[in-house]
mmCIF file as Biopython writes it, N, C-alpha, C and O atoms, coordinates in Angstrom:
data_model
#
loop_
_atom_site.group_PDB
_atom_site.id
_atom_site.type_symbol
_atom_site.label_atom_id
_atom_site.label_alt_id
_atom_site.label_comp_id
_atom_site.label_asym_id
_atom_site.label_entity_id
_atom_site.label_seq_id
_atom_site.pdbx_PDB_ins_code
_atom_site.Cartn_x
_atom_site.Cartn_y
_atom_site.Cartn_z
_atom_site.occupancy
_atom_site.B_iso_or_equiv
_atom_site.auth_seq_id
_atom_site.auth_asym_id
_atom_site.pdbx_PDB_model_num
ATOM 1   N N  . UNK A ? 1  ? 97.432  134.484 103.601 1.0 0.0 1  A 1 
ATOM 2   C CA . UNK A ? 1  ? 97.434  133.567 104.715 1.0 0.0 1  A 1 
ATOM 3   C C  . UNK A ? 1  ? 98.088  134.236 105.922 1.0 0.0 1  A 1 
ATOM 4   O O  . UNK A ? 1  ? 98.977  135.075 105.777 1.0 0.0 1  A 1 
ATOM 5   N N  . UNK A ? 2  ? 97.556  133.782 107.319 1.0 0.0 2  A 1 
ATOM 6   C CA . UNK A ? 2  ? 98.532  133.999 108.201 1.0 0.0 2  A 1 
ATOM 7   C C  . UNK A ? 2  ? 99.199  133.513 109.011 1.0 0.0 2  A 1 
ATOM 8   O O  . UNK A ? 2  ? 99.054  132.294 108.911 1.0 0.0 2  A 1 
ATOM 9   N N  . UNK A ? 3  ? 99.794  133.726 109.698 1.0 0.0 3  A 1 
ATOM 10  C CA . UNK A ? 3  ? 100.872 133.028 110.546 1.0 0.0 3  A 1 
ATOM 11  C C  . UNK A ? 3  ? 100.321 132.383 111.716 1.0 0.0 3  A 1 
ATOM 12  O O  . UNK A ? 3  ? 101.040 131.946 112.615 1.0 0.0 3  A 1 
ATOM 13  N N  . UNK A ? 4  ? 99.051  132.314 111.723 1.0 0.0 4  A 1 
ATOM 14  C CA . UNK A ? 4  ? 98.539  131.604 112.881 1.0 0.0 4  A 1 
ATOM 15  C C  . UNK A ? 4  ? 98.286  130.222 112.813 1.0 0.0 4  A 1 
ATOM 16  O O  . UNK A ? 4  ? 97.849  129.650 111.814 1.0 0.0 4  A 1 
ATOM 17  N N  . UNK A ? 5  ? 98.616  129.599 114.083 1.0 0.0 5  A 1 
ATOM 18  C CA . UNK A ? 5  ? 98.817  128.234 114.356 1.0 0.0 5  A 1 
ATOM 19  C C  . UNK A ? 5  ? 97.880  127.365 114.672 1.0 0.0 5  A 1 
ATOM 20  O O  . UNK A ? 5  ? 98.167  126.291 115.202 1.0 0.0 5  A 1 
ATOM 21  N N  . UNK A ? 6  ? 96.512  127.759 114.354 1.0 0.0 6  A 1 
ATOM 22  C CA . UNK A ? 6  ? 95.199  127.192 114.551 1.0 0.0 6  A 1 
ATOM 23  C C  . UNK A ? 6  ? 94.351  127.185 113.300 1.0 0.0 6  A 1 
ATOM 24  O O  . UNK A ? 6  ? 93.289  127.789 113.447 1.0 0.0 6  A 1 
ATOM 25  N N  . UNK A ? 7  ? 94.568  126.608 111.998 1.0 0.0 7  A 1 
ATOM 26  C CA . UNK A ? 7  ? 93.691  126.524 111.331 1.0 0.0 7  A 1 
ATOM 27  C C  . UNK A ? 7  ? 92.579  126.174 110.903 1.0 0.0 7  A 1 
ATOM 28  O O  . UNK A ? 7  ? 92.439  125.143 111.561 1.0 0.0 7  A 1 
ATOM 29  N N  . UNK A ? 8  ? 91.488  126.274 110.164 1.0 0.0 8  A 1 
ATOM 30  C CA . UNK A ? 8  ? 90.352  125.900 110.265 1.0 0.0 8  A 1 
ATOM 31  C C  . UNK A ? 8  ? 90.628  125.090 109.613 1.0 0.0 8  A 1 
ATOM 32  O O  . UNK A ? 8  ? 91.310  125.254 108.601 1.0 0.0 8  A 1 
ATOM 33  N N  . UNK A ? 9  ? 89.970  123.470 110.184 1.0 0.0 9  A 1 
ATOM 34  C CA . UNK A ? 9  ? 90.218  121.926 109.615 1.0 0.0 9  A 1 
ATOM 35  C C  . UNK A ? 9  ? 88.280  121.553 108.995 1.0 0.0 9  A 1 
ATOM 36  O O  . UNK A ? 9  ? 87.298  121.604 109.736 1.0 0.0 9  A 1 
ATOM 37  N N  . UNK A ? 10 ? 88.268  121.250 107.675 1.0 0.0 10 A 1 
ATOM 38  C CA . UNK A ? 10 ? 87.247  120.922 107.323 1.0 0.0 10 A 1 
ATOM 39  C C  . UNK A ? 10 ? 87.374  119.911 106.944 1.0 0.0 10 A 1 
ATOM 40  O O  . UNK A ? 10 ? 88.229  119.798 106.065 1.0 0.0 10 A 1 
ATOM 41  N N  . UNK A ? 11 ? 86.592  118.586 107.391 1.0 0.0 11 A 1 
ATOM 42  C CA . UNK A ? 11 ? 86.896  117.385 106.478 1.0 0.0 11 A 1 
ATOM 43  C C  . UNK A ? 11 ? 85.116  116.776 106.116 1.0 0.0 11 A 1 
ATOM 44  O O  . UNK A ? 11 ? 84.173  116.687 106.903 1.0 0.0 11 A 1 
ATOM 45  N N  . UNK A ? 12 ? 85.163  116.526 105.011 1.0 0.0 12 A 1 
ATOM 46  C CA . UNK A ? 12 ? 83.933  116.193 103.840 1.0 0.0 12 A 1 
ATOM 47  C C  . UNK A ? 12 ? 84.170  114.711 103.698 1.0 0.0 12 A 1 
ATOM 48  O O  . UNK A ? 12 ? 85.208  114.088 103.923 1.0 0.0 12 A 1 
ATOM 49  N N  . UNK A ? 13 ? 82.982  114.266 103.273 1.0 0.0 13 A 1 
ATOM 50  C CA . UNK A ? 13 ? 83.006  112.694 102.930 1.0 0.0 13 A 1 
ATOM 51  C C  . UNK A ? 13 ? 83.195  112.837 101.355 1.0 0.0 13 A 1 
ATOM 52  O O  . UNK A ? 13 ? 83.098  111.742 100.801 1.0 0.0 13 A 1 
ATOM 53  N N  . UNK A ? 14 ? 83.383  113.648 100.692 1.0 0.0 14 A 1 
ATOM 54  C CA . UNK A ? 14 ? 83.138  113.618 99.190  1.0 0.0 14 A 1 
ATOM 55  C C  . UNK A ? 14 ? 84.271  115.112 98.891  1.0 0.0 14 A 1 
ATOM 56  O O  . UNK A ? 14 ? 85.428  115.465 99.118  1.0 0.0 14 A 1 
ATOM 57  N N  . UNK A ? 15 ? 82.941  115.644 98.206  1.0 0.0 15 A 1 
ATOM 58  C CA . UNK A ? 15 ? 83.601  116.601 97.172  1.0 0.0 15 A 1 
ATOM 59  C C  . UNK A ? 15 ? 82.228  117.730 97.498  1.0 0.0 15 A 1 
ATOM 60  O O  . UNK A ? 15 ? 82.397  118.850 97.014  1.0 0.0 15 A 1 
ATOM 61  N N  . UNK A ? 16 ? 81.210  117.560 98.094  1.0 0.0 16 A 1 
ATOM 62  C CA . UNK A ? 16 ? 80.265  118.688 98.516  1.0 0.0 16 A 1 
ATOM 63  C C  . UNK A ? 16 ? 80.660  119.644 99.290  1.0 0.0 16 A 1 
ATOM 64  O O  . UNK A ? 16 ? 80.334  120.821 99.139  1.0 0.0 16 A 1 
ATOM 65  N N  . UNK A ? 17 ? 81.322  119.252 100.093 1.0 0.0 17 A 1 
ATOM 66  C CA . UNK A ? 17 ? 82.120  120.813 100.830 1.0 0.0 17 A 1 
ATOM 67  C C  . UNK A ? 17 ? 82.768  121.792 100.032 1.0 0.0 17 A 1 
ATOM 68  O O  . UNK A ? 17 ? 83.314  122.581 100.802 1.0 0.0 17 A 1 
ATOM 69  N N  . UNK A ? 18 ? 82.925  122.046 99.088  1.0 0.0 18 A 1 
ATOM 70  C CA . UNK A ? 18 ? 83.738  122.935 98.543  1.0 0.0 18 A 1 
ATOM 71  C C  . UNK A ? 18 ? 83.445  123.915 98.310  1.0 0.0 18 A 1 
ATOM 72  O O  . UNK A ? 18 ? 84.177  124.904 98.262  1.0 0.0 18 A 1 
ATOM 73  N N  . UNK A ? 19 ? 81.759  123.827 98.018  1.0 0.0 19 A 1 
ATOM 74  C CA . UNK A ? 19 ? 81.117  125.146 98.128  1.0 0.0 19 A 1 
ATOM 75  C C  . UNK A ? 19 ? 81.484  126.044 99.584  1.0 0.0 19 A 1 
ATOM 76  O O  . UNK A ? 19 ? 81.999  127.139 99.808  1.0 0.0 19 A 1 
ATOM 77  N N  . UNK A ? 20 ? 80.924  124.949 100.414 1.0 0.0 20 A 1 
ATOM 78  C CA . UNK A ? 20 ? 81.242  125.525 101.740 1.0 0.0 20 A 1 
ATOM 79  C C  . UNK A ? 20 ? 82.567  125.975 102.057 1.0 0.0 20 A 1 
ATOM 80  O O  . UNK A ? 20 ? 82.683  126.680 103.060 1.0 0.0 20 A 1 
ATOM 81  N N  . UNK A ? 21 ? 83.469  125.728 101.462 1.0 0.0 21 A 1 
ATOM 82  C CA . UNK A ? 21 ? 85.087  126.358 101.786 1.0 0.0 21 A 1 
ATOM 83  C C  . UNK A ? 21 ? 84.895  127.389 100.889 1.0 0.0 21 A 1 
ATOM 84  O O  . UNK A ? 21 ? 85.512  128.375 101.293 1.0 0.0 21 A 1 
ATOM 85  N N  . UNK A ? 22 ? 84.252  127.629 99.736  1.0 0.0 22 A 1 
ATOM 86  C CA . UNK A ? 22 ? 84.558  128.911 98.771  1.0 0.0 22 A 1 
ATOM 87  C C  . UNK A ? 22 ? 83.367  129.774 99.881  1.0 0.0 22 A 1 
ATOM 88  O O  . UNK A ? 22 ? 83.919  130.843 100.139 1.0 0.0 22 A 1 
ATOM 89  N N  . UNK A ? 23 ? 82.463  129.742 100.362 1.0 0.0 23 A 1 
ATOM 90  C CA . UNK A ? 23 ? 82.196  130.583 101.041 1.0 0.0 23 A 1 
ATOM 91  C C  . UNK A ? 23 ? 83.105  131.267 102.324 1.0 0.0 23 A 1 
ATOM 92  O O  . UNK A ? 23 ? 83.271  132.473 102.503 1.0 0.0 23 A 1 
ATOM 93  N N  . UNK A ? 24 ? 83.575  130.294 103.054 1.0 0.0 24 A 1 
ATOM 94  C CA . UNK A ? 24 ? 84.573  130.381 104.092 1.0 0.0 24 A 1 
ATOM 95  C C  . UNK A ? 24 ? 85.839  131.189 103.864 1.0 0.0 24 A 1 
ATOM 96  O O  . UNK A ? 24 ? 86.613  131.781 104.616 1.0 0.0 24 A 1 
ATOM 97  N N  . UNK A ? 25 ? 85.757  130.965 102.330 1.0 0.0 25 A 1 
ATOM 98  C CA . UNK A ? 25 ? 87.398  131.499 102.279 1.0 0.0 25 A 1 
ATOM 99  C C  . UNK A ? 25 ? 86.816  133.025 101.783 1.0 0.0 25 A 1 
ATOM 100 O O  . UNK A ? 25 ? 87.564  133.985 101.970 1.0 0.0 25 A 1 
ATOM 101 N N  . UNK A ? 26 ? 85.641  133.224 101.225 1.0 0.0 26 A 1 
ATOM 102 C CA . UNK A ? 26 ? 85.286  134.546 100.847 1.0 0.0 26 A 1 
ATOM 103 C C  . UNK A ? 26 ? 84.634  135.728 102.352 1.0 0.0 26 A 1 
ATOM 104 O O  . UNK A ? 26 ? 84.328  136.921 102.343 1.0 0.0 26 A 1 
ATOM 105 N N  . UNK A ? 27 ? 84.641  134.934 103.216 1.0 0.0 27 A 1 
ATOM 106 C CA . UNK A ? 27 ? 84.141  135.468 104.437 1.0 0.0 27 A 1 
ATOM 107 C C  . UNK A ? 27 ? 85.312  135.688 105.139 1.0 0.0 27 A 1 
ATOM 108 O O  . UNK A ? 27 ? 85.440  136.863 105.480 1.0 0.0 27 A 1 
ATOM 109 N N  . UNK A ? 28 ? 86.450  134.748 105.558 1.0 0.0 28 A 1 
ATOM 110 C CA . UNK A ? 28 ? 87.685  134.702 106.298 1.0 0.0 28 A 1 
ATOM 111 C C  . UNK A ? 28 ? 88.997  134.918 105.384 1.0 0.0 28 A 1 
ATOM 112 O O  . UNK A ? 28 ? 89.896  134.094 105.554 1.0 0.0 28 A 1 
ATOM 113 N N  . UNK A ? 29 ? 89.166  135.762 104.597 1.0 0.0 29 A 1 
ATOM 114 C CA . UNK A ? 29 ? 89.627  135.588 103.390 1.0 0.0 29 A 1 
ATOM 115 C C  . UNK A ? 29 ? 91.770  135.324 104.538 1.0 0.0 29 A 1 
ATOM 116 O O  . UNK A ? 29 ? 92.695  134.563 104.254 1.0 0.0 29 A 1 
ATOM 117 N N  . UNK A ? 30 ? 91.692  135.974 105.266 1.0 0.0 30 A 1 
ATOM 118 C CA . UNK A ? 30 ? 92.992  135.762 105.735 1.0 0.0 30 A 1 
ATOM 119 C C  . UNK A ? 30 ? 93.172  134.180 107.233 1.0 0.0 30 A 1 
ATOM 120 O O  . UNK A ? 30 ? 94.022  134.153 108.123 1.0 0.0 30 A 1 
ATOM 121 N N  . UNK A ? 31 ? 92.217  133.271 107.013 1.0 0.0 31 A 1 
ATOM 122 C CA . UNK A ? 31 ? 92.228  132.693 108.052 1.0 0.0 31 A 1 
ATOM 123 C C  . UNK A ? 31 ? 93.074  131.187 106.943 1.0 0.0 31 A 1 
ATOM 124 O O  . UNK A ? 31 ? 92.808  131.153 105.742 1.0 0.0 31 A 1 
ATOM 125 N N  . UNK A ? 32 ? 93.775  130.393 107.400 1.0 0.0 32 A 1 
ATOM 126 C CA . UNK A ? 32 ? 94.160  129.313 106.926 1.0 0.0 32 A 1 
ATOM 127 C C  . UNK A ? 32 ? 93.287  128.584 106.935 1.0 0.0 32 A 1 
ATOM 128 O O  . UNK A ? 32 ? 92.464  129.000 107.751 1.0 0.0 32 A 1 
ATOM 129 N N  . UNK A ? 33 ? 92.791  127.203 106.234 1.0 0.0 33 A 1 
ATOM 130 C CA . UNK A ? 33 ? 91.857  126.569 105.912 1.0 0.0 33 A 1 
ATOM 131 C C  . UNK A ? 33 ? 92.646  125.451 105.664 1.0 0.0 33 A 1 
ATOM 132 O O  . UNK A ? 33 ? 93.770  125.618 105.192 1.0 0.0 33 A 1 
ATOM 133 N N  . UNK A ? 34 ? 92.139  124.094 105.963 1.0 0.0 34 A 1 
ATOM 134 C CA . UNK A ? 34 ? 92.812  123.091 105.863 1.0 0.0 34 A 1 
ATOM 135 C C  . UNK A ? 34 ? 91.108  122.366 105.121 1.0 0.0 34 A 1 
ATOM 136 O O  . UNK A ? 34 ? 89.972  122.460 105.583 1.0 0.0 34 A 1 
ATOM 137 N N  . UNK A ? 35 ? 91.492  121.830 104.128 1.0 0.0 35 A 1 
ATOM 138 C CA . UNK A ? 35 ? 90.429  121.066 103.402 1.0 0.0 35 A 1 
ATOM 139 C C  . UNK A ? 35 ? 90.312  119.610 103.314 1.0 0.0 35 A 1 
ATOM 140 O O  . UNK A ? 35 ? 91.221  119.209 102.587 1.0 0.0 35 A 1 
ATOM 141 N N  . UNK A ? 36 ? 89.680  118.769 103.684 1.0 0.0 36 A 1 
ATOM 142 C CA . UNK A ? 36 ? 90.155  117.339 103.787 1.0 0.0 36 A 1 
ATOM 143 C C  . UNK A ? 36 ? 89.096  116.428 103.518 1.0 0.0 36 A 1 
ATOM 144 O O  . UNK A ? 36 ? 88.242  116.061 104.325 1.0 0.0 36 A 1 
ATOM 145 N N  . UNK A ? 37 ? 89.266  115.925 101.746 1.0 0.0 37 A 1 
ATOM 146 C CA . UNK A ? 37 ? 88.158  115.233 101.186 1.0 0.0 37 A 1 
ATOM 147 C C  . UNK A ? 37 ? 87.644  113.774 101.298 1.0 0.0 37 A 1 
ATOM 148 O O  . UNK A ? 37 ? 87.643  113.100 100.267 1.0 0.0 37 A 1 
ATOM 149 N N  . UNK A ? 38 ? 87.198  113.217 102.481 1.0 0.0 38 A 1 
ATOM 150 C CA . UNK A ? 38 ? 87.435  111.542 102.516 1.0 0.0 38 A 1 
ATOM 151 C C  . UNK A ? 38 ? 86.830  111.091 101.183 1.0 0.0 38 A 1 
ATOM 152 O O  . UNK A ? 38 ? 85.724  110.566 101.310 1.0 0.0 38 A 1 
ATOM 153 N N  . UNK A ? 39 ? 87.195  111.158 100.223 1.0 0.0 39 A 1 
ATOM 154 C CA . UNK A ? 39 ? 86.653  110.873 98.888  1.0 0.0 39 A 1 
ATOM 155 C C  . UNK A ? 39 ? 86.668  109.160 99.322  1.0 0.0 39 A 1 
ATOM 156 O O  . UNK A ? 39 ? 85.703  108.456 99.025  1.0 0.0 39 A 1 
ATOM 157 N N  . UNK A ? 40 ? 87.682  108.683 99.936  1.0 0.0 40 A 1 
ATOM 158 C CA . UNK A ? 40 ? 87.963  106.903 99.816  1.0 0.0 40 A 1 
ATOM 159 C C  . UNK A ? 40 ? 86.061  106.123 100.543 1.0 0.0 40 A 1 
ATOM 160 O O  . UNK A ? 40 ? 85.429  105.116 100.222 1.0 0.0 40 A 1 
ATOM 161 N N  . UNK A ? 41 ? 85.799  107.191 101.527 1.0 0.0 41 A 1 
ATOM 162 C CA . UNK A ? 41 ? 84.395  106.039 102.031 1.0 0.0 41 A 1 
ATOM 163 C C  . UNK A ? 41 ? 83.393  107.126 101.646 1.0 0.0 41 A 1 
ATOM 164 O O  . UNK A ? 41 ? 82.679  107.476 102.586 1.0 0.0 41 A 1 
ATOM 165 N N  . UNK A ? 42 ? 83.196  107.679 100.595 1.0 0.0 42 A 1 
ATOM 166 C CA . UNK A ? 42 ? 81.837  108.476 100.085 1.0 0.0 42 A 1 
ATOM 167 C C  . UNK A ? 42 ? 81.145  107.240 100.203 1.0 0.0 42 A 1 
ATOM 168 O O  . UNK A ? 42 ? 81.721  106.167 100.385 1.0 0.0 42 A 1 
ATOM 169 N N  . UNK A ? 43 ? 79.820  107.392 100.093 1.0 0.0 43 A 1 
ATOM 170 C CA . UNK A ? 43 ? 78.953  108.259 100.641 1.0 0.0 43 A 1 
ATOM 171 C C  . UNK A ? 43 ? 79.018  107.915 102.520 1.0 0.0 43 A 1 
ATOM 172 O O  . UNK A ? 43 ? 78.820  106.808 103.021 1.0 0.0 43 A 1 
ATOM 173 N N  . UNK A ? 44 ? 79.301  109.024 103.178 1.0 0.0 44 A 1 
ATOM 174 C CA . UNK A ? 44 ? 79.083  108.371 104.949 1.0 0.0 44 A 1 
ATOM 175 C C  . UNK A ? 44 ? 77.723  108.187 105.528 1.0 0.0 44 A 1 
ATOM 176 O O  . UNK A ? 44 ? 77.594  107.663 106.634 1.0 0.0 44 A 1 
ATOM 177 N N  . UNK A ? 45 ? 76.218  108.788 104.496 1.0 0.0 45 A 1 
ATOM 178 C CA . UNK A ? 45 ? 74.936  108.263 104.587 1.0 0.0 45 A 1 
ATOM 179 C C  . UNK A ? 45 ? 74.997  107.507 105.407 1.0 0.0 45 A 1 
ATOM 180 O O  . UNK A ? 45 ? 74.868  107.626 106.626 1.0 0.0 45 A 1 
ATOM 181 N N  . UNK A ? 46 ? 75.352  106.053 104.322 1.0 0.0 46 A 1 
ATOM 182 C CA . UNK A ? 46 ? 74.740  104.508 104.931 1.0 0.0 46 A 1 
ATOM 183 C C  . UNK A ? 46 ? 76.008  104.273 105.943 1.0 0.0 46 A 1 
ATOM 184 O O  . UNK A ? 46 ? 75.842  103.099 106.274 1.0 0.0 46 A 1 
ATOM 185 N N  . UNK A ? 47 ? 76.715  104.553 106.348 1.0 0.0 47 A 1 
ATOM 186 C CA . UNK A ? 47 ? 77.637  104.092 107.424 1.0 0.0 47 A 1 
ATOM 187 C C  . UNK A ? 47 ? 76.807  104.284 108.922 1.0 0.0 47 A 1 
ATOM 188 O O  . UNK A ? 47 ? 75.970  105.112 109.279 1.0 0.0 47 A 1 
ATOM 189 N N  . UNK A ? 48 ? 77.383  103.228 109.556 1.0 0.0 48 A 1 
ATOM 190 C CA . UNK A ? 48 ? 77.173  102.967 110.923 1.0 0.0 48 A 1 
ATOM 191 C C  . UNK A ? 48 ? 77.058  104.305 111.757 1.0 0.0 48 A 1 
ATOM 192 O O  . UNK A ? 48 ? 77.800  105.099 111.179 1.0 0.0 48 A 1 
ATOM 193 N N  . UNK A ? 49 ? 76.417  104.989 112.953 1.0 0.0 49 A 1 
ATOM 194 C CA . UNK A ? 49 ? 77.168  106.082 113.773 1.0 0.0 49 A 1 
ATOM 195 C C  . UNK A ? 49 ? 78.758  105.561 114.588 1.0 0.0 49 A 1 
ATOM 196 O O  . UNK A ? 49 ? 79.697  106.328 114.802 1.0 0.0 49 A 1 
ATOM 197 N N  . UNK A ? 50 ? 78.736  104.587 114.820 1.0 0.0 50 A 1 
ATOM 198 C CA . UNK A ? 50 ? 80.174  103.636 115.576 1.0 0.0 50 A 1 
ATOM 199 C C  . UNK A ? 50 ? 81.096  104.436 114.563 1.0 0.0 50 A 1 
ATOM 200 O O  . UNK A ? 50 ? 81.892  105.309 114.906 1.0 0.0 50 A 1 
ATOM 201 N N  . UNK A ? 51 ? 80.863  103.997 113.232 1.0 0.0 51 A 1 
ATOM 202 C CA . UNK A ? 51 ? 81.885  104.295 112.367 1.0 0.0 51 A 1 
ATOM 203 C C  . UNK A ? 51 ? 82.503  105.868 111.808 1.0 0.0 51 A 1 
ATOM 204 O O  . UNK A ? 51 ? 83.657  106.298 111.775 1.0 0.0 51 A 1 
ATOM 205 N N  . UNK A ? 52 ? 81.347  106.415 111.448 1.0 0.0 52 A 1 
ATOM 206 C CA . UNK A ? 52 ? 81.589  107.522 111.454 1.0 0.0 52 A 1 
ATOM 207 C C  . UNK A ? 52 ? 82.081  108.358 112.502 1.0 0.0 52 A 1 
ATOM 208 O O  . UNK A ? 52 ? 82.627  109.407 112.162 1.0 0.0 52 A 1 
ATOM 209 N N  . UNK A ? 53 ? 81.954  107.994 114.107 1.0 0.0 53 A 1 
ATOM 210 C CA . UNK A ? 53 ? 82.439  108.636 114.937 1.0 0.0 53 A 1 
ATOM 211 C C  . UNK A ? 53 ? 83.966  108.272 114.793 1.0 0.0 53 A 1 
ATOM 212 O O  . UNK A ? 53 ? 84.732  109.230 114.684 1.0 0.0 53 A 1 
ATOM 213 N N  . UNK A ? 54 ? 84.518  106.963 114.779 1.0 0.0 54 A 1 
ATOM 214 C CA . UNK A ? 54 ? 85.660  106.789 114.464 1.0 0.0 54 A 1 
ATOM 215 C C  . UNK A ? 54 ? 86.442  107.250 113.494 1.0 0.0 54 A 1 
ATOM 216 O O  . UNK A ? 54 ? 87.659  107.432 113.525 1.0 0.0 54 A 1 
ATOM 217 N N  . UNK A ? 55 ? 85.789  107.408 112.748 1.0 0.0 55 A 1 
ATOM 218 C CA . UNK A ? 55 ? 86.605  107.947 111.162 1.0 0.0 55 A 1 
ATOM 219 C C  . UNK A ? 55 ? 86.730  109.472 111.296 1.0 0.0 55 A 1 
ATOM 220 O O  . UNK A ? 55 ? 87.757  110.022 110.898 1.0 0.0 55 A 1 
ATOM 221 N N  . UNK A ? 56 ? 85.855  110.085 111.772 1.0 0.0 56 A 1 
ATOM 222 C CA . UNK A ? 56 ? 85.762  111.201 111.792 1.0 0.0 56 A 1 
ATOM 223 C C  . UNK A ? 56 ? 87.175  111.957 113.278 1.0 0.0 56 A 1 
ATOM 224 O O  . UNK A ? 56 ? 88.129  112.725 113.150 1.0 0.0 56 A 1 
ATOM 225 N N  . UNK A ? 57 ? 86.565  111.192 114.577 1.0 0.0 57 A 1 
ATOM 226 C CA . UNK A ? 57 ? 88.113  111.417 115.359 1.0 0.0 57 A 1 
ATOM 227 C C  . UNK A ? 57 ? 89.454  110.716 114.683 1.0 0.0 57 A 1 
ATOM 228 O O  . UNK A ? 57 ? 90.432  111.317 115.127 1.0 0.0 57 A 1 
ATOM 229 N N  . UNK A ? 58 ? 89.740  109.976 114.041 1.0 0.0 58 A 1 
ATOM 230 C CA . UNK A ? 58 ? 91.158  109.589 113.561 1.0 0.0 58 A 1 
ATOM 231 C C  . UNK A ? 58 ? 91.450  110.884 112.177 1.0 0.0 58 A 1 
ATOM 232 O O  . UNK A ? 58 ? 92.516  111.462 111.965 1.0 0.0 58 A 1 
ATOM 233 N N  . UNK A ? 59 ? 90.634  110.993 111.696 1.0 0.0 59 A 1 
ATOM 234 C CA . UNK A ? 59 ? 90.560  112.301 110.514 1.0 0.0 59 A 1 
ATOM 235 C C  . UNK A ? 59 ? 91.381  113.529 111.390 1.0 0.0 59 A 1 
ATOM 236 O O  . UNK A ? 59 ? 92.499  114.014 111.216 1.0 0.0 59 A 1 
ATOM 237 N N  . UNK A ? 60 ? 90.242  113.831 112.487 1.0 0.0 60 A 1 
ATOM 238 C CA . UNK A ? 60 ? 90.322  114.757 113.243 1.0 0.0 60 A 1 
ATOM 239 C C  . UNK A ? 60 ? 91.847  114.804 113.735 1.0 0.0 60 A 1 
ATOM 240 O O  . UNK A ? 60 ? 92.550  115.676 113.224 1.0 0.0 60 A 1 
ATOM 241 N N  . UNK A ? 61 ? 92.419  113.949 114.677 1.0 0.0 61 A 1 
ATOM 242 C CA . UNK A ? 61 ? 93.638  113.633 114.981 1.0 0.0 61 A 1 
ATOM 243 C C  . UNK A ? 61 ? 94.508  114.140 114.316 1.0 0.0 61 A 1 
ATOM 244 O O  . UNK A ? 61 ? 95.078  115.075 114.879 1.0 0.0 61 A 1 
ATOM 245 N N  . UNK A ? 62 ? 95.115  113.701 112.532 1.0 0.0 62 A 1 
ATOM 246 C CA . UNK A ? 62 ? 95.504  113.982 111.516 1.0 0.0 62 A 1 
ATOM 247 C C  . UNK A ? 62 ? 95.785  115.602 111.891 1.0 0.0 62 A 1 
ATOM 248 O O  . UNK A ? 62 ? 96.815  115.943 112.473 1.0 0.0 62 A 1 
ATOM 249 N N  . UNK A ? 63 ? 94.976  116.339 111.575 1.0 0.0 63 A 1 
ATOM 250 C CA . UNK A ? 63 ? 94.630  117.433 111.772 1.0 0.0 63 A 1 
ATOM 251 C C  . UNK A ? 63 ? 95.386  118.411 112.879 1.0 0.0 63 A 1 
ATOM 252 O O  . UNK A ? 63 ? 95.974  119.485 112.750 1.0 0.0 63 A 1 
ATOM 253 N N  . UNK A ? 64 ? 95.130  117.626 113.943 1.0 0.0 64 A 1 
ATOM 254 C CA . UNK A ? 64 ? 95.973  118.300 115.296 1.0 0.0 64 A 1 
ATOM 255 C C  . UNK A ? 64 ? 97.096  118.494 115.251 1.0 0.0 64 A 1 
ATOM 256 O O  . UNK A ? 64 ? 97.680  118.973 116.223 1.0 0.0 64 A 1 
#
């Protein structure tokens, strides 16, 4: 890991991203990675766009 103060923030509605972080972490192998599973509202499919934009900036926020 390194000491840098900007990490890469991934947040998933589930558990499908993970592939995508094992690639990420095999490509960026020294970049920090922040992983963030909304497992609580799987599937975000059928959700509203209203909602998902919201959930997704308050996630985001977290993050900052």
């Amino acid at each position: 890991m390194n000491n840098n103060n900007n990490p890469i923030g991934m947040i998933d509605s589930g558990l499908g991203g993970l592939s995508l972080f094992k690639h990420i972490r095999q490509a960026l192998p020294n970049e920090d990675i922040i992983y963030f599973a909304d497992s609580k509202y799987v599937p975000y499919g059928d959700k509203e766009s209203d909602w998902i934009v919201s959930r997704t900036t308050h996630l985001i926020s977290n993050l900052v």
